[in-house]
ROPA-111125 format. One record per residue (C-alpha): residue number from 1; chain; z, x, y. Coordinates in nm, 3 decimals, always signed. Example, Ala and Ser with C-alpha at 12.3 -4.5 7.8 and 13.67 -1.06 7.14 Angstrom:
BEGIN
[pt 1 A [+0.780 +1.230 -0.450]]
[pt 2 A [+0.714 +1.367 -0.106]]
end
This chain:
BEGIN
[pt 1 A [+15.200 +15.746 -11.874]]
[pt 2 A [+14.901 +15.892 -11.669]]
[pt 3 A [+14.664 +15.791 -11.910]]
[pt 4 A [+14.782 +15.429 -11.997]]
[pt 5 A [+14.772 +15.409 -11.636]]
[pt 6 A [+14.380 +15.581 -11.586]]
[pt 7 A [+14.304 +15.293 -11.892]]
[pt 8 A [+14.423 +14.956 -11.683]]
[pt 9 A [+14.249 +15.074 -11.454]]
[pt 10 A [+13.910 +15.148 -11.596]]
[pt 11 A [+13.948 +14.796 -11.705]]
[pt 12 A [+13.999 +14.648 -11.425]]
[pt 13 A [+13.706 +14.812 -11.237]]
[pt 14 A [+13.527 +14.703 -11.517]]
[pt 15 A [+13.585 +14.335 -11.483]]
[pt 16 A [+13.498 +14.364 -11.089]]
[pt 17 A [+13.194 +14.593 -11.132]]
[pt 18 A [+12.845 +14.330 -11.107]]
[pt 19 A [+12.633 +14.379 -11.395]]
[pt 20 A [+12.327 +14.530 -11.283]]
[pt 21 A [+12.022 +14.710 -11.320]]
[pt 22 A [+11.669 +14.876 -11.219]]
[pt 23 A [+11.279 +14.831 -11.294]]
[pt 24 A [+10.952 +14.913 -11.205]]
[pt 25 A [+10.640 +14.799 -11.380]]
[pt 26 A [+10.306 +14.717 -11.341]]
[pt 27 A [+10.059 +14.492 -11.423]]
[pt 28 A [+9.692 +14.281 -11.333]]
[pt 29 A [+9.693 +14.066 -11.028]]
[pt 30 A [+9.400 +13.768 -10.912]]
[pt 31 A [+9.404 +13.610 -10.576]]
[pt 32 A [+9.215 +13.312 -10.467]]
[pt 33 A [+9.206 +13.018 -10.232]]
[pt 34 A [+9.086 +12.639 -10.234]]
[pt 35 A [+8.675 +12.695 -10.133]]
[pt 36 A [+8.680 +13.047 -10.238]]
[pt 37 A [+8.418 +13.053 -10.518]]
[pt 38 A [+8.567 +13.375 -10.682]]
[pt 39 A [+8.927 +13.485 -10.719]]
[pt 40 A [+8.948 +13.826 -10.610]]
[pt 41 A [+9.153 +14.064 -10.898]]
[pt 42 A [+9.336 +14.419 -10.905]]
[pt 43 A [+9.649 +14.556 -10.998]]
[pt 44 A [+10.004 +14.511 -10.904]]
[pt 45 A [+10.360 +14.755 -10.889]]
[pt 46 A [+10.656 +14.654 -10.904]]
[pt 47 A [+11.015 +14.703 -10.823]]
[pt 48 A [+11.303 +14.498 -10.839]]
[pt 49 A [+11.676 +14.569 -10.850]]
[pt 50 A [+11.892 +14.310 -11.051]]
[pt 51 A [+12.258 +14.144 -11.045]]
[pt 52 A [+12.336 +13.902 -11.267]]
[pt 53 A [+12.116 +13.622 -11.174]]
[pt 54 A [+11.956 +13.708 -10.879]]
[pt 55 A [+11.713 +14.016 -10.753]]
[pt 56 A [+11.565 +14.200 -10.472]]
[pt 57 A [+11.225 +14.266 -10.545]]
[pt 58 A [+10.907 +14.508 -10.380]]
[pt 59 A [+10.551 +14.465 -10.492]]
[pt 60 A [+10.250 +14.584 -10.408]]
[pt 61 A [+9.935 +14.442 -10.503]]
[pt 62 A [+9.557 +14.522 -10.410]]
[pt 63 A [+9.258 +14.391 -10.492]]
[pt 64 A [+8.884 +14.528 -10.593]]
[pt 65 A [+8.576 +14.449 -10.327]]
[pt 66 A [+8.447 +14.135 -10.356]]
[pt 67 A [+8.080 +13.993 -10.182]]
[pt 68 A [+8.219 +13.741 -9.936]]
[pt 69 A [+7.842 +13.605 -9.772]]
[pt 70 A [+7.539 +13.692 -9.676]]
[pt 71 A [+7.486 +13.784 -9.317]]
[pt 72 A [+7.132 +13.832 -9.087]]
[pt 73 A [+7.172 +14.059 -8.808]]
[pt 74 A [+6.938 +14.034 -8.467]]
[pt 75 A [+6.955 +14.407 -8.446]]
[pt 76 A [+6.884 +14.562 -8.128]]
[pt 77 A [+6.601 +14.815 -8.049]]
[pt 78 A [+6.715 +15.144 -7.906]]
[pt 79 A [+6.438 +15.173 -7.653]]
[pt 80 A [+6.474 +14.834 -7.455]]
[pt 81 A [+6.102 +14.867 -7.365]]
[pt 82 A [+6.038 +14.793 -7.741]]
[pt 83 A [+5.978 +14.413 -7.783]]
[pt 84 A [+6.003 +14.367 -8.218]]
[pt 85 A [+6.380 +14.308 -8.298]]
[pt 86 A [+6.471 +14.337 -8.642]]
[pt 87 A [+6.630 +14.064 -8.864]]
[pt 88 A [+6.865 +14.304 -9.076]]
[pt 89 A [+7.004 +14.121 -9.405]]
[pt 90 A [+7.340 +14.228 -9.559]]
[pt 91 A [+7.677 +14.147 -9.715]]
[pt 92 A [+8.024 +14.122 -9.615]]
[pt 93 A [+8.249 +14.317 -9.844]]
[pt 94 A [+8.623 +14.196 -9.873]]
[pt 95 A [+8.938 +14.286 -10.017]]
[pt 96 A [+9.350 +14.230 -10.053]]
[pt 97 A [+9.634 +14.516 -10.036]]
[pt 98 A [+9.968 +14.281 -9.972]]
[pt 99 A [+10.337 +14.430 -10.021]]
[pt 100 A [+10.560 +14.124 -10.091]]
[pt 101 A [+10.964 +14.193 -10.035]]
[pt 102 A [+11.171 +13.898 -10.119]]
[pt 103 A [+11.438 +13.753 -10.358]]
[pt 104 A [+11.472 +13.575 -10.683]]
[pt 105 A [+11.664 +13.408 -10.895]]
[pt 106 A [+11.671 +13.378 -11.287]]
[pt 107 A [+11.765 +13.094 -11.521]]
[pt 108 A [+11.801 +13.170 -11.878]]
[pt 109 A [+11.900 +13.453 -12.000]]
[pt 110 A [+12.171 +13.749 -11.850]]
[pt 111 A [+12.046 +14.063 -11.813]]
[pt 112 A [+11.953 +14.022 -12.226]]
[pt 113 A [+11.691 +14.002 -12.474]]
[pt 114 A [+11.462 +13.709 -12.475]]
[pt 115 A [+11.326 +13.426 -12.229]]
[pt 116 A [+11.382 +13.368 -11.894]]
[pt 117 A [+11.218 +13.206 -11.580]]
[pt 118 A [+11.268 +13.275 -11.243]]
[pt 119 A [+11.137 +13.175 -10.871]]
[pt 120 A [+11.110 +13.366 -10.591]]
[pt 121 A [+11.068 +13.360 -10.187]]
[pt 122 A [+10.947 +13.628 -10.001]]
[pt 123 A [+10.751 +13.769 -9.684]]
[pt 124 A [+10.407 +13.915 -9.731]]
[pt 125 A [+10.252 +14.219 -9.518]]
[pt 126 A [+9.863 +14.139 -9.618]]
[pt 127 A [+9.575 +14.395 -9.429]]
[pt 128 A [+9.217 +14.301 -9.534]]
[pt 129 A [+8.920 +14.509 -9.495]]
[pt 130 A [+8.579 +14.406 -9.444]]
[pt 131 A [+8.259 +14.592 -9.441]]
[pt 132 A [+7.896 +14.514 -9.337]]
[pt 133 A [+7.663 +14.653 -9.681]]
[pt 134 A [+7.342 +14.619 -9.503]]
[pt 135 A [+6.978 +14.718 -9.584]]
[pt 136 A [+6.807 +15.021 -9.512]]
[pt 137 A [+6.710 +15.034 -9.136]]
[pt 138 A [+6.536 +15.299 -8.924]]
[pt 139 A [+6.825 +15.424 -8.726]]
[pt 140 A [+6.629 +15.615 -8.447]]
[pt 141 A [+6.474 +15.286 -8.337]]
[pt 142 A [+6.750 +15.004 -8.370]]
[pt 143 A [+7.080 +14.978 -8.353]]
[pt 144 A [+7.356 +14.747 -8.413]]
[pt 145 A [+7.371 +14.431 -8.117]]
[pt 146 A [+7.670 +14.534 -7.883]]
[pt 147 A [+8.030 +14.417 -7.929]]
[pt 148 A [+7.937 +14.391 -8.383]]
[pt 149 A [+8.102 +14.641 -8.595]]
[pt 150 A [+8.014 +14.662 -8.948]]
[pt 151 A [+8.381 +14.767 -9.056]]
[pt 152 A [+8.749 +14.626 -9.016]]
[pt 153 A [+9.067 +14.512 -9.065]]
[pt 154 A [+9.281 +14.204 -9.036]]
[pt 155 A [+9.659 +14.243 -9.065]]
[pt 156 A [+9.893 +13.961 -9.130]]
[pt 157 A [+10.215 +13.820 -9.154]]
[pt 158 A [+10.281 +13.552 -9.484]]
[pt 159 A [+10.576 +13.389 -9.611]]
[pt 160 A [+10.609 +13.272 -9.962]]
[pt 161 A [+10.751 +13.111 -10.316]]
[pt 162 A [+10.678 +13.244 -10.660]]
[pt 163 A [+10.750 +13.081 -10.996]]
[pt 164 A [+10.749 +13.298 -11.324]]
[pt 165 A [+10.829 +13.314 -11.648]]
[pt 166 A [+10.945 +13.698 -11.843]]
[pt 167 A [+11.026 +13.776 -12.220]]
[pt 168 A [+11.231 +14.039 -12.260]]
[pt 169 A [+11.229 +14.302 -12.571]]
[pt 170 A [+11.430 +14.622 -12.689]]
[pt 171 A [+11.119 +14.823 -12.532]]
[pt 172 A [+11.051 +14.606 -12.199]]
[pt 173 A [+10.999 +14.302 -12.075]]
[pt 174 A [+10.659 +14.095 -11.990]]
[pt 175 A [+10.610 +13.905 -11.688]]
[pt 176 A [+10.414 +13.585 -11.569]]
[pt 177 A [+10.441 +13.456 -11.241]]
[pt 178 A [+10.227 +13.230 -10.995]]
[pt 179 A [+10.255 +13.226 -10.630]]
[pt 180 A [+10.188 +13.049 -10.276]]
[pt 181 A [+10.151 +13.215 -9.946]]
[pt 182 A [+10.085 +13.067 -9.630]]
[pt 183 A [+9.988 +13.331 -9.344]]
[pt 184 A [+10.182 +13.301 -9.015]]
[pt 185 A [+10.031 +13.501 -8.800]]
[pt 186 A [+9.696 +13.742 -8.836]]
[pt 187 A [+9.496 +13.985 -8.626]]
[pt 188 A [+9.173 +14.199 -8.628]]
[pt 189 A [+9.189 +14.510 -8.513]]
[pt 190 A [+9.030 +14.583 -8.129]]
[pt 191 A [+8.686 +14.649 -8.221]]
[pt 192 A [+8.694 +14.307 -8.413]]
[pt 193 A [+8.558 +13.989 -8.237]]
[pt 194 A [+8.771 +13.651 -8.282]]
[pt 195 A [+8.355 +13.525 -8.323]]
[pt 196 A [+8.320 +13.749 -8.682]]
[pt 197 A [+8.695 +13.720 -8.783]]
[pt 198 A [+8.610 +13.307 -8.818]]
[pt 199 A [+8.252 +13.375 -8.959]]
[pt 200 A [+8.418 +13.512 -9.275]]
[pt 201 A [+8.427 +13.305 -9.571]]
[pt 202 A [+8.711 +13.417 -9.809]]
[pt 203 A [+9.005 +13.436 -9.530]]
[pt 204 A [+9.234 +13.149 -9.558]]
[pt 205 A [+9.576 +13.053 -9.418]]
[pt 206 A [+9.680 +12.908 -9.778]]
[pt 207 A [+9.605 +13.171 -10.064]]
[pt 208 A [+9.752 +13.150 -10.416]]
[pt 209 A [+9.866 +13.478 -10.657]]
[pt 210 A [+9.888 +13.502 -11.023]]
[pt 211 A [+10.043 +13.845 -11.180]]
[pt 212 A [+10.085 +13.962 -11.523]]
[pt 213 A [+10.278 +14.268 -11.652]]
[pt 214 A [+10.534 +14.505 -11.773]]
[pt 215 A [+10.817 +14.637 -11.644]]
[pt 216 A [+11.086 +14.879 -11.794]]
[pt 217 A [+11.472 +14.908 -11.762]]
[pt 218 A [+11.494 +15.272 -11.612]]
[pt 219 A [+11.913 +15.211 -11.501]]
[pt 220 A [+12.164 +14.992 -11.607]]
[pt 221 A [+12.544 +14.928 -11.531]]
[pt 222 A [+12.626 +14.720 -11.828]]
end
């Protein structure tokens, strides 16, 4: 009696329990904007939890340095009774590290083998950094002008949609996906001026996001 009665109800809780599962991955990531010569590219990690159709999802992407523009400095000379300035050339250095956390949902196949594509909306924590690469300068005679700082950081709020495509197999599944993000809010750090935050030329309030990858089942419930 005990056990037929242990069996119903393993069934039942079977019928109730949401099919579900966990994976991580990895993959190549390229950002870019409209008027941004070069898309900027890096890696991505993932991890997204999955019922059924829909999923909460975590990535992380970051990009490599990238030359943004050429910059002349009016450096200034240490000992203000010295009347040559120099004209100091350089380049602004840029780059990406974003965590997205958002939600998708799939259309195709359940939690199987094979095709599927999915969109996605999500919030975006972005923090670029910059850095002056400048020329060689004698240090003991000029300096930089006051209120410049050749390194910093914006940090930024961004909301946004993905739309991807995955192909699942025995051994994992492979991953496409394209994105938009528009940037609600950003700020420089202290030491940056509002003056230099505008001069830059690859920040944007639109950017777009392409990822490829893998990702692996590491639990399921089904």
């Amino acid at each position: 009696m005990l056990s037929r009665v242990v069996f119903i109800f393993l069934v039942v809780l079977n019928v109730f329990v949401v099919k579900s599962q966990l994976t991580i991955g990895g993959g190549l990531s390229s950002i870019g904007a409209i008027d941004v010569k070069n898309p900027y590219l890096g890696f991505n990690l993932l991890g997204e939890y999955r019922e059924d159709d829909m999923a909460y999802f975590a990535r992380f992407y970051s990009t490599l340095p990238q030359f943004d523009s050429d910059k002349i400095i009016q450096m200034d000379a240490i000992n203000s009774n010295e009347e040559i300035n120099l004209d100091l050339n350089g380049r602004v250095n840029y780059n990406y590290n974003v965590l997205e956390l958002g939600k998708r949902n799939f259309y195709g196949k359940d939690l199987e083998f094979g095709f599927a594509g999915y969109m996605s909306s999500h919030f975006s924590l972005i923090m670029n950094t910059l850095s002056f690469k400048s020329d060689a300068f004698d240090q003991s005679r000029y300096k930089f002008p006051d209120g410049y700082v050749d390194k910093a950081k914006i940090y930024a709020l961004a909301g946004g949609v993905n739309l991807g495509a995955q192909y699942a197999l025995f051994y994992g599944t492979y991953f496409l996906d394209f994105g938009l993000n528009y940037v609600l809010m950003a700020r420089p750090n202290q030491s940056f001026s509002q003056e230099q935050f505008q001069n830059f030329n690859s920040y944007r309030q639109f950017f777009f996001v392409a990822n490829f990858g893998f990702k692996k089942t590491i639990f399921n419930s089904y």
